[in-house]
C-alpha positions in Angstrom: 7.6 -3.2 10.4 8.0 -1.7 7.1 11.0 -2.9 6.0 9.6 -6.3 6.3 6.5 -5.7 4.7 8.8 -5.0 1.4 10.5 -7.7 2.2 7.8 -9.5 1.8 6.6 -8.0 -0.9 9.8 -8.0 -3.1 10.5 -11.7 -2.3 7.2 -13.7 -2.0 4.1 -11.4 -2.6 4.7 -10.0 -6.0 6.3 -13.8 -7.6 2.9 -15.2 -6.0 4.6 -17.5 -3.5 3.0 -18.0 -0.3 5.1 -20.0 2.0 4.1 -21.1 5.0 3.5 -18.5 8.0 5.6 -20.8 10.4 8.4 -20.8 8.1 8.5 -17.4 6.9 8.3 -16.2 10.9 11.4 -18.0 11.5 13.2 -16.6 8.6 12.1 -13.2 9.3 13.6 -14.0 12.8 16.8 -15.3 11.7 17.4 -12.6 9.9 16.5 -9.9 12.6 13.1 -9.1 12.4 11.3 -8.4 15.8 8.4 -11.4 16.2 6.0 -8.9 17.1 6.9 -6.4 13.7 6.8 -9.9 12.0 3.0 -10.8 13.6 2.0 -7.2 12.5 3.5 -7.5 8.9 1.5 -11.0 8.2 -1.9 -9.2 10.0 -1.1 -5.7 7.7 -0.9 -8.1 4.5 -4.6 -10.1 5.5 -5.8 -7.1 5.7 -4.7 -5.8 2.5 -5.8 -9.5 1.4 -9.6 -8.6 2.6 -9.5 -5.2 1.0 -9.2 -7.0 -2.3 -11.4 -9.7 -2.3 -14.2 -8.3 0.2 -17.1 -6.4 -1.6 -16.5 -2.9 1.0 -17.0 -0.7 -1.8 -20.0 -0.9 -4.5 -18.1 -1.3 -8.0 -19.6 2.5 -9.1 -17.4 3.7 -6.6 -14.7 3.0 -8.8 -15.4 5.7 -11.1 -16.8 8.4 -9.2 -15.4 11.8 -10.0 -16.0 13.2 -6.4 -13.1 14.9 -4.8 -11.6 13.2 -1.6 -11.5 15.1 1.6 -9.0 13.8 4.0 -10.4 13.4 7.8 -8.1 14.5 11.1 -6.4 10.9 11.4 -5.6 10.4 7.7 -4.3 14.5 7.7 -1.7 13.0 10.8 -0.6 10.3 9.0 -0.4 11.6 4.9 1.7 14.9 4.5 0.1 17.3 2.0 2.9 15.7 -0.2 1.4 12.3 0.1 -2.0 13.4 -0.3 -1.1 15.6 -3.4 0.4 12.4 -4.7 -2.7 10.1 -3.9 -4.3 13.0 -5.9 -2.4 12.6 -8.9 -2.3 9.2 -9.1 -5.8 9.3 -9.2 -6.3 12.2 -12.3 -3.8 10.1 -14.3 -5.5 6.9 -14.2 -3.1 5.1 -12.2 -5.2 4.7 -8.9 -9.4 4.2 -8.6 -10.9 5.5 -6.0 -11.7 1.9 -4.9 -7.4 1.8 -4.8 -7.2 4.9 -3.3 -9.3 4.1 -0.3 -7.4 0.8 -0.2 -3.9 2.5 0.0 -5.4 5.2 2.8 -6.5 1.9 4.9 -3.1 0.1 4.5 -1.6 3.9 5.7 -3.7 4.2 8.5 -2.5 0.2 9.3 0.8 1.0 9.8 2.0 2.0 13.2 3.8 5.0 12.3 2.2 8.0 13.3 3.7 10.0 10.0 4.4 7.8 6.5 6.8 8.9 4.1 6.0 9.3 0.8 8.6 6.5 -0.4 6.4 4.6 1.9 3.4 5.5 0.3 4.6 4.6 -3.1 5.5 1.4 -1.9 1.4 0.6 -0.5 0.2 2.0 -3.9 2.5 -0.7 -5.6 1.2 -3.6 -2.9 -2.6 -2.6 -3.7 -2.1 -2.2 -7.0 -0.7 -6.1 -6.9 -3.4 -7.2 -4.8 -5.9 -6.0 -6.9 -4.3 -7.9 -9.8 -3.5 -4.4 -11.9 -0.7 -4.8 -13.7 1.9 -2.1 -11.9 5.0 -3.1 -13.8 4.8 -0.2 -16.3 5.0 2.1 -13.4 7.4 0.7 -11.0 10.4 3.1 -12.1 8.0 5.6 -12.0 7.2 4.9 -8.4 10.3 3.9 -6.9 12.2 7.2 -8.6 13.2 10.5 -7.3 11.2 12.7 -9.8 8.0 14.0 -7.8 5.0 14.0 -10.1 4.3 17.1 -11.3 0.7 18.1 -13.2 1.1 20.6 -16.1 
């Protein structure tokens, strides 16, 4: 399902076109795509849709200074290597904690039961977007090799 989700993103999301469901299913198809993979993809992106416009956080929340304790499920899903990226992201400015909770919801969507941290990169860049935030400025960083280090 992930491949199609940056699919998505690469192709449609990110220019702001939003073809039809019906026509985007059967080009996902055509191309390969399970229908069910394709079903999930369009529910994971409504989701991250809601998470963006829905009021689930107050707006204080954005800059609260609390340190984030990860529970059971989101320790089987994020690495310590995702989690200490989340972390950084979050000291430099790049990620509120509003984001933050956004990108640990979009994890825990997916039905991986372990996410990569290339994978993770790529849901920071898709809430980021969704939250209109402009990302471009750290796409390279993102989608590079170097692992963030803090000095």
């Amino acid at each position: 399902m992930f491949d199609i989700l940056v699919y998505l993103f690469e192709n449609y999301f990110e220019a702001e076109l939003h073809p039809d469901h019906g026509k985007l299913a059967r080009e996902l198809s055509a191309a390969g795509f399970d229908s069910d993979e394709i079903s999930r993809a369009f529910d994971w992106f409504t989701g991250l849709e809601q998470l963006s416009t829905d009021a689930a956080y107050p707006e204080t929340f954005a800059a609260s200074a609390s340190t984030r304790c990860y529970a059971a499920q989101e320790q089987l899903k994020l690495d310590f290597q995702a989690q200490g990226f989340l972390t950084f992201l979050e000291a430099s400015g790049i990620l509120n904690p509003i984001q933050r909770e956004c990108v640990i919801d979009r994890v825990l969507a997916l039905a991986e039961s372990e996410v990569s941290l290339e994978h993770v990169k790529w849901i920071v860049l898709m809430v980021l977007w969704s939250h209109g935030q402009d990302y471009v400025f750290i796409e390279d960083f993102l989608a590079g090799d170097d692992e963030p280090r803090l000095h």
